[in-house]
N, C-alpha and C positions, 0 to 999 in steps of 0.2 A: 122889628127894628133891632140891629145889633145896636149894642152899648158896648162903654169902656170904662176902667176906673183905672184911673194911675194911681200907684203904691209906691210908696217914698220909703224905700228900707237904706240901711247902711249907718255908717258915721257919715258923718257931714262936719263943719265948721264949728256946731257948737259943742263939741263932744268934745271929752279932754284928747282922744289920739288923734283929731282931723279927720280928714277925709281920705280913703284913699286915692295911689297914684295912675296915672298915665304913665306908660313906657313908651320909649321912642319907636319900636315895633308895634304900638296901639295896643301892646296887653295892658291890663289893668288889675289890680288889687283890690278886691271886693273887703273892707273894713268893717264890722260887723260892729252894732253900736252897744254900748257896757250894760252889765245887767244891772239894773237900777231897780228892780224889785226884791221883794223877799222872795226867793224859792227855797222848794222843800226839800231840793235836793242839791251836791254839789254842782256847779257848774266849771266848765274850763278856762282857765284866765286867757289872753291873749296868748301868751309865751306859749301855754298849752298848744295853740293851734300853730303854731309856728310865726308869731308877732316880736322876734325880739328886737328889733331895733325902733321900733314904736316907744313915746314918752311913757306911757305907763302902760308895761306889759302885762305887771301882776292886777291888774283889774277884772275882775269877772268877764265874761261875753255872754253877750242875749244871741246863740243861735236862732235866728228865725227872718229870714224864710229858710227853707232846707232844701237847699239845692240839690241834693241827691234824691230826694224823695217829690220835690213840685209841689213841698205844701206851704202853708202860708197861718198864720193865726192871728186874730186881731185883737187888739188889747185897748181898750177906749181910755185914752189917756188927755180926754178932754179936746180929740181934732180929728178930722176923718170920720171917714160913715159907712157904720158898718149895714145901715139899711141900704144904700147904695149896691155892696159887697152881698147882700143876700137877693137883690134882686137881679142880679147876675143870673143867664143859662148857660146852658152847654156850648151857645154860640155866641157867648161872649167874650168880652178878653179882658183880662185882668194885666196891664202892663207895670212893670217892673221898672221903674225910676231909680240910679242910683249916681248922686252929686259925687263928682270925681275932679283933680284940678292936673295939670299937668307942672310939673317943677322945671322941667328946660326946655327951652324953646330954640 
């Protein structure tokens, strides 16, 4: 039996920068949600990745997932399941959820 698990990555609504947007060409801006952990090494704020017109640029960024590489990490932050995620195989699918709003209609 193939399975799925949907993955909620991104900023969303409760994040200080929002969510990212819709363009009226259907592209969209992937928002990447603030690093709220301690790490041990520097991270790049927003402005870094090219976020400046965003409310708070100088905030750290949690990269993850890494779209150039297709990997993913899970961090148990008290929701989601990662036993779900390890029972996953080769033929299954891991889809990518990310809450986006559009500003003009």
């Amino acid at each position: 039996m193939t399975r799925s698990v949907l993955i909620n990555v991104g900023s969303n609504a409760t994040y200080p920068n929002g969510r990212g947007r819709i363009f009226h060409d259907q592209s969209f801006e992937y928002v990447p949600i603030p690093e709220g952990e301690k790490v041990r090494q520097q991270v790049p704020t927003y402005r870094d990745i090219g976020f400046n017109e965003i409310q708070y640029p100088d905030l750290p960024v949690h990269l993850d997932p890494d779209f150039t590489n297709f990997t993913f990490s899970f961090i148990n932050r008290g929701f989601g399941s990662l036993e779900a995620l390890l029972k996953l195989s080769t033929k299954d699918y891991q889809i990518i959820l990310i809450t986006k709003y559009k500003p003009f209609l």
